[in-house]
Each structure stands twice: as structure tokens, then as C-alpha cells.
N, C-alpha and C positions, 0 to 999 in steps of 0.2 A: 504494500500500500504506500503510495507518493506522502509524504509527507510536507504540511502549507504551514511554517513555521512563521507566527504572527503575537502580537501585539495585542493587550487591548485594554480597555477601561469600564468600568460598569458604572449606571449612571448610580447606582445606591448605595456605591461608596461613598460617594461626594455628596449628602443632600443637597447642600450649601451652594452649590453649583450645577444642579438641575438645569436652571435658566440657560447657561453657557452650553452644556451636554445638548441642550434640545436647539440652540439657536445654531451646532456645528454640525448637528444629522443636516437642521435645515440648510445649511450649505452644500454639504453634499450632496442631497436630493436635487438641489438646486440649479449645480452646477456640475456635476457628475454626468458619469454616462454607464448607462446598463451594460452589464457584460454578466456570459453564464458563467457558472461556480460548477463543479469543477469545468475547466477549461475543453474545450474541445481536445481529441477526440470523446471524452469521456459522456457521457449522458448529463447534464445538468440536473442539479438537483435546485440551488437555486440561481433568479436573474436580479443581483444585488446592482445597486446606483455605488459605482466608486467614483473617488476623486484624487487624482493625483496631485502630489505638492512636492513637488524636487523630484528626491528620489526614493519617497513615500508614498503609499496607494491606500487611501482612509475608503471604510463603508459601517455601516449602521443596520444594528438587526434588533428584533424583539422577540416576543413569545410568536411570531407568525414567521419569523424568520423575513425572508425577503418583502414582504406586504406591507410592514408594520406603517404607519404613519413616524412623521419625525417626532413626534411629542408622545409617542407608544414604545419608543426605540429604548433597550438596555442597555446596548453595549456599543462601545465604537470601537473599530480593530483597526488593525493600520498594521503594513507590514512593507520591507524593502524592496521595493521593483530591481529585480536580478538582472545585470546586465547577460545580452546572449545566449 
């Protein structure tokens, strides 16, 4: 099995910082673009909105996984886009 070695933050670690958690899904929904999870050839399981930042690739899920609304979202992961 491939291993997708990542990052992440959940939002109910931080109450205190909910507001920030839900204003950065809202960017990435935003300004992101769908791609399937796993990647091609494999069968998708989900079609997550990433966003790239350098050479970081952020996205946001909840209990629906890829559907969630930005303000339903728990976690945001983020991990290093590999070159080649």
C-alpha cells in the first residue's frame, strides 16, 4: 500500500481559533481546485478542493469527508508537493 505522508491540524484543538480554521477551508474552497484522492490510476475515493502555497498543497475535510461545507470542516492537512 502507497503511503501519502501528511500534515494536519484539527479544528478542536484550537477553540480559540475556530474563526481562522473556518475563514482558511474558506480559502481553499475558494481558490483551490478539485482533484481525485487517490490519484489516478487508482479508483478515487475522494474529489477534495486543494490549494497550493509554495511548495505546500493545503485541503479540508469533515465527518462527510470531501462534501463537508467550510464551516463543517475538522481538519486541514497540508503536505509537500514532491518534486518529479
Amino acid at each position: 500500500m502507497p503511503r501519502w505522508p501528511h500534515e494536519y491540524t484539527v479544528k478542536a484543538w484550537r477553540p480559540d481559533l475556530a474563526a481562522d480554521f473556518e475563514a482558511f477551508c474558506r480559502v481553499i474552497e475558494g481558490l483551490g481546485a478539485v482533484e481525485p484522492w487517490p490519484p489516478p490510476p487508482q479508483r478515487p475515493i475522494y474529489h477534495n478542493t486543494y490549494l497550493v502555497i509554495g511548495v505546500l498543497k493545503y485541503w479540508a475535510m469533515g465527518p462527510q469527508g470531501d462534501r463537508d461545507a467550510p464551516e463543517d470542516a475538522t481538519v486541514i492537512n497540508r503536505t509537500r508537493i514532491l518534486d518529479g
